[in-house]
C-alpha positions as CSV (number, residue, x, y, z in Angstrom):
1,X,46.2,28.9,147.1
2,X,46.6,26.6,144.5
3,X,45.3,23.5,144.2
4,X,45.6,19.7,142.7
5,X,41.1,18.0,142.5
6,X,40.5,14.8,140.5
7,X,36.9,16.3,138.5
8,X,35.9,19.7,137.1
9,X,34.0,20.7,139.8
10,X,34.5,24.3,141.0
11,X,33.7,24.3,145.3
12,X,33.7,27.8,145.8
13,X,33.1,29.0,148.9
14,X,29.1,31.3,149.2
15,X,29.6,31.8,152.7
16,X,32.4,34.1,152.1
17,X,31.1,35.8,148.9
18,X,27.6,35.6,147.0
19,X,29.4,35.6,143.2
20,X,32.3,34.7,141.6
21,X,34.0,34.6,138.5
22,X,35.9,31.6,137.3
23,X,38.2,31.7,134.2
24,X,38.7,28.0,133.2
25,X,41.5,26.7,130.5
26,X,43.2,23.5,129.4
27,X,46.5,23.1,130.4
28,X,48.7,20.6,129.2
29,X,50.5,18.2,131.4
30,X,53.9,20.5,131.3
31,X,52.2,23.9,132.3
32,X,50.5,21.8,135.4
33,X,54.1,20.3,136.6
34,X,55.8,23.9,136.1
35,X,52.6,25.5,138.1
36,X,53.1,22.8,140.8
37,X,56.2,23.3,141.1
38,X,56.6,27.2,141.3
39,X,54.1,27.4,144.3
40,X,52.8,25.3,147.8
41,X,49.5,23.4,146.4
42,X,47.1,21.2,148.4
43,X,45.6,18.3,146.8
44,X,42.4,17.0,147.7
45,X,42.7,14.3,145.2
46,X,40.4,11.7,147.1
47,X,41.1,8.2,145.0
48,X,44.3,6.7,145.9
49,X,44.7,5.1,142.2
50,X,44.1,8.9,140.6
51,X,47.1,10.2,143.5
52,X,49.5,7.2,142.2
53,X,48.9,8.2,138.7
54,X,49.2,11.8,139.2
55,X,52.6,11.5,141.0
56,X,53.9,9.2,138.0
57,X,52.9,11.6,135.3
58,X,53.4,14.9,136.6
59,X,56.8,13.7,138.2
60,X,55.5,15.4,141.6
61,X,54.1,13.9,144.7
62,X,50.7,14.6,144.8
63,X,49.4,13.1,148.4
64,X,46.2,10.7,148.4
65,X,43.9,13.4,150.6
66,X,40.1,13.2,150.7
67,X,39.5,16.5,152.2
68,X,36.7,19.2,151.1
69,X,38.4,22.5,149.3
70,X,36.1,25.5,149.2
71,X,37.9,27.8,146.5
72,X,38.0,31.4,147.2
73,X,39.0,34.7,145.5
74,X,42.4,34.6,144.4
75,X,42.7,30.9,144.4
76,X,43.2,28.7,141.7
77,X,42.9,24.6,141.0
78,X,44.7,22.0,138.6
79,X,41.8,19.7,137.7
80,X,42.0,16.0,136.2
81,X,39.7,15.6,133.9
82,X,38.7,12.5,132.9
83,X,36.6,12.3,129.8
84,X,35.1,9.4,129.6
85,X,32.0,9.1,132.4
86,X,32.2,6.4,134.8
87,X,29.2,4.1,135.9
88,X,27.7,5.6,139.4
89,X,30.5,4.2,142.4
90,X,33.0,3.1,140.0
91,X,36.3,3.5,141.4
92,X,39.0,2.3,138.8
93,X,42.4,0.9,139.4
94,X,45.4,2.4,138.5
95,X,45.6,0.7,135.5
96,X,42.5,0.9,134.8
97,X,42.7,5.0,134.5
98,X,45.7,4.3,132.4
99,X,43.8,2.9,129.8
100,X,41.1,6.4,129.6
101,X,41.8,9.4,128.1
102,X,42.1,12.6,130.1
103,X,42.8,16.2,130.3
104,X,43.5,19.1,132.7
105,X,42.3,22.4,133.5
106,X,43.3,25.2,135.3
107,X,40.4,27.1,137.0
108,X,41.2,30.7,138.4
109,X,38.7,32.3,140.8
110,X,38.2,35.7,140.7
C-alpha cells in the first residue's frame, strides 16, 4: 500500500513483525505525482491546510484524513517534509506553509 503522511515519521507496525528495514529517499515533487498516480494511496494527512496545499501542488486530490497508518512489509509512504521546525501546537495556515520550504521523501519498508 502506498501512502501520502505530512512528517518523516515511519509507523511501522511491531505487532506484526519485530524488525524492519526502511530505505528512505528524496523525491522530487514530479516522481511523488507520477507514484500517486500509478497506484490506490491512502492519505493520513491529518492538517486540513497541509491536504489543501498538497492537492494544489501535486495536481492530485489528497483527502484531509486524521487516521493512524501502521506501515508494514511491502508498503511504502510519500512524506512532506517540512524543514523548518514549528513551535509545540502550531498549526499553520495554508499560506502560512506557503511561505516554508519543504521536501519529500519516499520511505519503502522492507
Amino acid at each position: 500500500m502506498l501512502y501520502v503522511l505530512n512528517s518523516l515519521i515511519i509507523p511501522v507496525d511491531f505487532e506484526e513483525r519485530y524488525s524492519y528495514t526502511v530505505l528512505l529517499r528524496k523525491i522530487g515533487l514530479k516522481e511523488a505525482r507520477e507514484l500517486l498516480l500509478e497506484s490506490k494511496f491512502i492519505s493520513a494527512v491529518g492538517h486540513e491546510s497541509t491536504a489543501r496545499l498538497l492537492s494544489e501542488l501535486l495536481k492530485i486530490d489528497i483527502p484531509y484524513n486524521r487516521i493512524a497508518v501502521k506501515l508494514r512489509q511491502g508498503d511504502m509512504a510519500i512524506h512532506f517534509v517540512l524543514k523548518t521546525r514549528l513551535p509545540e501546537g502550531r498549526v499553520l495556515t495554508e499560506e502560512e506553509l506557503r511561505q516554508l520550504e519543504y521536501e519529500f521523501v519516499l520511505s519503502m519498508v522492507s
